[in-house]
C-alpha positions in Angstrom: 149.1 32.6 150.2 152.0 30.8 152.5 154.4 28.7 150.9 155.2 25.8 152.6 157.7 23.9 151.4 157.3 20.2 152.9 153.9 19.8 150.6 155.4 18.6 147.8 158.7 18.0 146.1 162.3 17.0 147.6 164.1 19.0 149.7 167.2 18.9 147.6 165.0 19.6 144.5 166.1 23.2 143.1 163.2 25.5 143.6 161.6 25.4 140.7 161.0 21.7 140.7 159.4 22.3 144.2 156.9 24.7 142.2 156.1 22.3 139.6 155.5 19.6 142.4 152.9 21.8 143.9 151.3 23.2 141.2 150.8 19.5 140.2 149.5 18.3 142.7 146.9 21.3 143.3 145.9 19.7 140.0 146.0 16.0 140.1 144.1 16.9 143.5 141.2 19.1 141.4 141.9 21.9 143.3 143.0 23.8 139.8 140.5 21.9 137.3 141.0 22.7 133.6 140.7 26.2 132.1 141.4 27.4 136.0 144.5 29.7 136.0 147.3 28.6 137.7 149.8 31.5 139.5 151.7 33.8 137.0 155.2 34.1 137.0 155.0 37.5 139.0 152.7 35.8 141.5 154.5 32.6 141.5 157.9 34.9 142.1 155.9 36.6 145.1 154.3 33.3 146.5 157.3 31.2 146.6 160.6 34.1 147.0 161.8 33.3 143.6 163.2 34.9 140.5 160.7 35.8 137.5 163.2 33.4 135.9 162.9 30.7 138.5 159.4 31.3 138.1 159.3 31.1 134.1 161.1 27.9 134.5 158.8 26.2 136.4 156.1 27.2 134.2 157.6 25.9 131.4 158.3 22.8 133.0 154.7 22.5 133.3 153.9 23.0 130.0 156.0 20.9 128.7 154.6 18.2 130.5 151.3 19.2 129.0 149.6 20.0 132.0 149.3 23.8 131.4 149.3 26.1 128.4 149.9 29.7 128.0 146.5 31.9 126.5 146.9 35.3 125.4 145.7 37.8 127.8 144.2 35.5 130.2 147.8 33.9 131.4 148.4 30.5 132.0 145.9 28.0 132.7 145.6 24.2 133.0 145.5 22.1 130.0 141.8 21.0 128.7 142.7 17.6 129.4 145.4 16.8 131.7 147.3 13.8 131.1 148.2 11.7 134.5 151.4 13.1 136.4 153.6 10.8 138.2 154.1 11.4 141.9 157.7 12.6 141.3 159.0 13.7 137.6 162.5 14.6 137.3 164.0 16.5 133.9 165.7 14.5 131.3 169.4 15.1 131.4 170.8 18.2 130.2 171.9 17.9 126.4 175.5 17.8 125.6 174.6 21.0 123.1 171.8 23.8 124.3 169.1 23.6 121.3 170.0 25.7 118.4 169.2 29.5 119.1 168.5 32.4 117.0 167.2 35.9 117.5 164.1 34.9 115.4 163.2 32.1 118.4 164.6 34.7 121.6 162.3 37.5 120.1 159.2 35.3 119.8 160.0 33.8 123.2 159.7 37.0 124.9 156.7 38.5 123.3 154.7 35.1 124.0 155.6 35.6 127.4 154.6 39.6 127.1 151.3 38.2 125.6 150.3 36.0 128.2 152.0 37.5 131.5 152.4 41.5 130.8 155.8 43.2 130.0 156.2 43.8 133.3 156.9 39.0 133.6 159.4 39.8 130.8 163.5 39.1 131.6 166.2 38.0 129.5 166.6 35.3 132.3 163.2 34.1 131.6 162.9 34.2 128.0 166.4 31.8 128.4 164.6 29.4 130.8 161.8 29.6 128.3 163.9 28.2 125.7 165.3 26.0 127.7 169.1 27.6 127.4 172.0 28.7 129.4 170.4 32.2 130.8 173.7 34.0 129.5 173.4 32.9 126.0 170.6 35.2 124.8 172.7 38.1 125.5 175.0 37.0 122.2 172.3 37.8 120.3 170.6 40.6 122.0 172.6 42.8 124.0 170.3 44.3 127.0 166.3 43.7 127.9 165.9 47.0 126.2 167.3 46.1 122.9 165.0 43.3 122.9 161.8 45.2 123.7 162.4 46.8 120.6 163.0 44.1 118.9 159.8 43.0 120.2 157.3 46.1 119.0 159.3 45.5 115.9 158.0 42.1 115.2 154.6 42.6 116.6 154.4 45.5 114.4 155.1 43.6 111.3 152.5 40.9 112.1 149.9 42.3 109.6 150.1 45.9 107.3 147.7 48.2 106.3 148.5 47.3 102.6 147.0 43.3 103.3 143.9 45.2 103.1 144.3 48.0 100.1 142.4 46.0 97.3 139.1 46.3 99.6 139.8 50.1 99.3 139.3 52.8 97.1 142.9 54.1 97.0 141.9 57.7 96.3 139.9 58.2 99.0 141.8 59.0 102.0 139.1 58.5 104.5 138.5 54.6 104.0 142.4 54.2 104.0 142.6 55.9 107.3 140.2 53.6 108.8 142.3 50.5 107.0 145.5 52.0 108.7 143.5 52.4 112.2 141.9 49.2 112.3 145.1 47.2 111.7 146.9 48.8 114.6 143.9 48.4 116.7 144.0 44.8 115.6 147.9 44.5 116.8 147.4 46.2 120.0 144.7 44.1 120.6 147.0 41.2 119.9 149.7 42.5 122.1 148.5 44.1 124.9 152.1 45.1 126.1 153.0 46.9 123.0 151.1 50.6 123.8 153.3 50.7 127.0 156.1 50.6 124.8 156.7 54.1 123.2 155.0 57.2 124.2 153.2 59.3 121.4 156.2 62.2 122.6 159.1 59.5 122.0 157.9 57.0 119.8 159.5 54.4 118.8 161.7 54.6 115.5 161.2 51.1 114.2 160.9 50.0 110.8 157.4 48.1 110.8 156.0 51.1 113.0 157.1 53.5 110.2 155.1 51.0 108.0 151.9 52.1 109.4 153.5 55.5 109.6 153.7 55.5 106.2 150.3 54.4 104.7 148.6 57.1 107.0 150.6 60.0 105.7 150.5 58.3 101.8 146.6 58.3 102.5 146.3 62.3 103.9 149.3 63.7 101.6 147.8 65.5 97.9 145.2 67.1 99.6 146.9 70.5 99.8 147.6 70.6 103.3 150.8 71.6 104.9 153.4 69.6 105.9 152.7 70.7 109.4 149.2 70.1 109.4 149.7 66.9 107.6 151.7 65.4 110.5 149.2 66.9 113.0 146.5 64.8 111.8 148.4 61.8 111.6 149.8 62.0 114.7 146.7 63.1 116.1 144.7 59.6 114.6 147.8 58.0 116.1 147.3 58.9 119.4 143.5 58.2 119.3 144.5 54.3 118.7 147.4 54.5 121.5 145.7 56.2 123.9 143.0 53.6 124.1 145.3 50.6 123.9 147.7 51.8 127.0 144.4 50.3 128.9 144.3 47.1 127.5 147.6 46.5 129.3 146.4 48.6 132.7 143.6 46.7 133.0 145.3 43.6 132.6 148.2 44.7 135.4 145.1 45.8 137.4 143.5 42.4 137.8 146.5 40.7 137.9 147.5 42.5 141.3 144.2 42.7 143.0 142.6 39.5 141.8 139.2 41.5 140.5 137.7 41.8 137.4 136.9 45.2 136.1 133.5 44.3 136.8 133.9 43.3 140.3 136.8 46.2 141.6 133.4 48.6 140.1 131.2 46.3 143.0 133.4 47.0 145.1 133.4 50.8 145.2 130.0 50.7 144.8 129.4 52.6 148.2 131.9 55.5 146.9 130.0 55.9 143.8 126.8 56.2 145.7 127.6 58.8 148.2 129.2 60.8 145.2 125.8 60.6 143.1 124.0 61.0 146.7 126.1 64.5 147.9 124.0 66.6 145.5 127.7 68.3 143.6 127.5 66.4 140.6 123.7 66.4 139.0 124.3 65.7 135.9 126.7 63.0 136.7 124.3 61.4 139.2 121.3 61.8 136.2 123.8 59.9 133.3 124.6 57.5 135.9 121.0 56.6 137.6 119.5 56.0 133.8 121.9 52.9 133.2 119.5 49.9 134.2 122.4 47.5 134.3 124.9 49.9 134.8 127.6 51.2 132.6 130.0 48.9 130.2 132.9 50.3 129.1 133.6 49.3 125.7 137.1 49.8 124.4 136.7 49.0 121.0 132.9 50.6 120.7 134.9 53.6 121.8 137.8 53.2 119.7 135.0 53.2 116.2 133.0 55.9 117.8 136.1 58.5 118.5 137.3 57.3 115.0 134.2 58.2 112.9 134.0 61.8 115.1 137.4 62.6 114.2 137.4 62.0 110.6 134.3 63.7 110.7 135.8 66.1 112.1 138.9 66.3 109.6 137.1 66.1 106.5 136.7 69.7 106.3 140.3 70.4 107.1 141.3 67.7 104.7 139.1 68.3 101.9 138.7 72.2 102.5 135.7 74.2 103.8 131.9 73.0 103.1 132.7 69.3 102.7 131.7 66.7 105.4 131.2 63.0 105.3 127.9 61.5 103.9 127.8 58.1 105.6 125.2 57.1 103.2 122.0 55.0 104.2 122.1 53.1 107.3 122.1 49.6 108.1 119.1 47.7 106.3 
């Protein structure tokens, strides 16, 4: 989409008001209707030539106004009911004194904007026009983007800990604290999105509230005789099981963000690839797994994360428990 410029807004209006004009009239005009996304920051930065901070700013304008508000995972949409705009709305005038700051308020800043726009929307410029400071004065507290990132994994990390959960489980058996440990970091990458694309499982992140998690898995696998090599094998090797899976929850989310398609409809779209691979005869079996789905195939992240779960501790049990012992899962579901 074009810019132009002379739609709405002054032209002596600093950029970012001329965003907020437009974007408020698209939805005094019903062309963005409530629950409708309005343009993220990156696509706002792209449409109009801006800054991400420039962009962030204008945002927040908005939702300070109440017209927008900022969802997890889906981005920032228009307000449920949007209260009447004037034509023109200029800011108040700047306080005397920027509103107190602490680290506690820069660090929630940013991962609210990592929630609802990707890492990739984050900036130290943009977390200051979030809080509605001087853009330098974030950088007394935190001394690079990097060193807030961390900061960031740190918090999101401590959100909730395996040990919320320990009087639902039997604390000598290491399998059901396993699953605890697993299911509460699913549950935080599934919060945060943006946090698997922080650390790699071959240079993780050394942060206290990670080492948390750390620490209840290796608590729940150690007195079982096993090595202290094989010990951190397995731990690392559950680790990477949740990881692996949540890097996509933040892919997929980039993905649609830059080409405008659900997962659903980029698959529609190659639909004429997949059917001249299952048509050239080279992969059977493929093309027999794939022609028995009636409705096609839904990819199911967290299905997938409890189904490679269970088959690894399956799998471990032995190793963990010693030779000739496997997992009873008991009668099924009534």
């Amino acid at each position: 989409m074009t810019q132009t410029t002379g739609t709405a807004g002054a032209a002596g209006d600093p950029p970012y008001l001329r965003i907020v004009a437009t974007i408020r009239r698209r939805i005094a005009d019903g062309e963005l209707a409530p629950g409708d996304r309005v343009p993220s920051t990156r696509q706002i930065a792209a449409e109009w030539g801006v800054a991400l901070a420039t962009a962030t700013k204008a945002l927040t304008t908005l939702r300070l106004e109440g017209l927008v508000e900022a969802r997890p995972r889906i981005g920032t949409v228009v307000a449920g009911s949007t209260p009447a705009a004037p034509a023109r709305r200029r800011p108040s005038p700047a306080p005397d004194t920027e509103p107190e700051l602490t680290l506690d308020r820069i660090v929630r800043a940013a991962v609210e904007i990592a929630d609802a726009e990707g890492l990739g929307a984050l900036s130290m410029r943009g977390v200051a026009a979030r809080l509605g400071v001087a853009p330098m004065s974030t950088y007394r507290y935190v001394p690079s983007k990097e060193e807030l990132i961390l900061l960031m994994a740190d918090a999101a990390y401590g959100e909730e800990s395996p040990a919320d959960a320990a009087d639902t489980t039997d604390g000598a058996d290491w399998r059901a604290r396993v699953e605890v440990g697993a299911r509460t970091l699913w549950r935080i990458y599934r919060e945060h999105p943006w946090l698997a694309r922080v650390g790699s499982l071959t240079r993780p992140l050394l942060v206290p509230n990670l080492l948390v998690h750390g620490e209840w898995m290796l608590g729940a696998l150690d007195g079982h005789g096993l090595d202290p090599t094989a010990l951190f094998d397995i731990h690392v090797l559950l680790y990477s099981h949740v990881h692996g899976l949540a890097v996509h929850l933040e892919l997929e989310a980039d993905a649609e963000a830059a080409t405008g398609q659900s997962e659903d409809q980029w698959m529609d779209s190659r639909a004429p690839v997949l059917r001249e691979l299952v048509d050239s005869g080279r992969f059977p079996t493929f093309a027999k797994v794939i022609g028995s789905f009636e409705d096609g195939y839904d990819l199911r992240l967290d299905a997938l994360f409890e189904l490679g779960l269970q088959a690894l501790l399956d799998g471990l049990t032995p190793v963990v428990e010693g030779p000739g012992r496997s997992h009873d899962p008991g009668p099924g579901p009534v």
